[in-house]
Every structure is written in C-alpha cells, then in structure tokens.
C-alpha positions as CSV (number, residue, x, y, z in Angstrom):
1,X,-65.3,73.4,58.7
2,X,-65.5,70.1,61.0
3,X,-67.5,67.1,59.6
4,X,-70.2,65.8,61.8
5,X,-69.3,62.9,64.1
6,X,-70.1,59.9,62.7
7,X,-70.5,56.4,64.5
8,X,-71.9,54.4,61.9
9,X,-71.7,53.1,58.1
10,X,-72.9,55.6,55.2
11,X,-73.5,55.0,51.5
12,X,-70.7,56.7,49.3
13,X,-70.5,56.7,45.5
14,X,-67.6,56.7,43.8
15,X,-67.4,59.2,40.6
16,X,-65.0,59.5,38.1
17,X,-62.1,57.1,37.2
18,X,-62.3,53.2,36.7
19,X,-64.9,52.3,40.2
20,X,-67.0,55.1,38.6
21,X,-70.5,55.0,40.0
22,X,-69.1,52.0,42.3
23,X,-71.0,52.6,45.8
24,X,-69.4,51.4,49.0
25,X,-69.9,51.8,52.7
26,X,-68.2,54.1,55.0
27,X,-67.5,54.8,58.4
28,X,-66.4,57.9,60.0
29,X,-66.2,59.9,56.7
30,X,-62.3,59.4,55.4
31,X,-60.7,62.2,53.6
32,X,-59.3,59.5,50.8
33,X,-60.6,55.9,49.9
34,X,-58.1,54.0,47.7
35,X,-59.4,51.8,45.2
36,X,-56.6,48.7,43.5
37,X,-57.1,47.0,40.8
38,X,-54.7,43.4,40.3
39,X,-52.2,44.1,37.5
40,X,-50.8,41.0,35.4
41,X,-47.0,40.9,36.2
42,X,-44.8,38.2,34.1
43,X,-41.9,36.4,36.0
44,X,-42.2,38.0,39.4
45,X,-40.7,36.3,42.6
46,X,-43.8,34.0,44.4
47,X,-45.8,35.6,46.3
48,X,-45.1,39.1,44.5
49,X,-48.7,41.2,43.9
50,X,-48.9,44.2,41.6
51,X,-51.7,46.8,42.0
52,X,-52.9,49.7,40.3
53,X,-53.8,52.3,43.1
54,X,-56.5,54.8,42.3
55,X,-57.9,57.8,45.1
56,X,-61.1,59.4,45.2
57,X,-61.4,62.2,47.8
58,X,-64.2,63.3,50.0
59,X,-66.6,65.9,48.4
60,X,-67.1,67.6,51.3
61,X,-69.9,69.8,49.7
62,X,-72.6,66.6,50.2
63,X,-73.5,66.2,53.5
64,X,-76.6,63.5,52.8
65,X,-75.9,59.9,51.5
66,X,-74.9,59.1,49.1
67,X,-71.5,61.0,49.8
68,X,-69.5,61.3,47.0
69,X,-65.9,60.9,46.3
70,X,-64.3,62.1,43.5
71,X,-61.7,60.2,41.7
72,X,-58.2,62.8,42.1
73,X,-56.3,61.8,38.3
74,X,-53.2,63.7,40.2
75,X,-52.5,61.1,42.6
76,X,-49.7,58.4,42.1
C-alpha cells in the first residue's frame, strides 16, 4: 500500500521511548524520524559531540493527524 502524496507539514506524535507524547511537524510522511539526545562525554577531543539516537517508525495504520510514530526499542 502507497501513502498518499503529501506536499505539506502534518502533526505527528511520538509514542513510546524518552520523546514520548512529543508532537512534531512532518512533511512528506518519513518511514523513520530519529530523535538525539546530548550525552555528557568526559575528556573528549574539542569539538567532539556524543548523542543518544532513538527511532520511532511510521504507524502506517493512522491516516489522520496526529500520525503516530512508534518508538522501535530494536534500533541501535
């Protein structure tokens, strides 16, 4: 099944995992949105950033906004 072209922003809420019930704006419908979150890292090099990386994936069952993605715990 093909999702509907879409041209403009749409509401998504994030469920599940640490942007639970975080809503955020859209376009095109994306399979994945990656969420970071800044990590503390002791004596790295300047300029060196570490991120947790968390993925929520399309529910492609909601076809109204709010979409929905759902946070995938399986994802590095």
């Amino acid at each position: 099944m093909r999702a509907p072209d879409v041209t403009g922003w749409e509401v998504a809420v994030l469920d599940g995992g640490p942007a639970d019930g975080m809503r955020v704006k859209v376009v095109d419908r994306p399979r994945v949105v990656q969420v970071t979150y800044p990590c503390q890292a002791d004596g790295a090099p300047a300029g060196v950033r570490v991120e947790g990386v968390y993925v929520y994936r399309l529910d492609h069952g909601v076809t109204d906004e709010p979409l929905r993605y759902g946070f995938d715990i399986a994802c590095p």
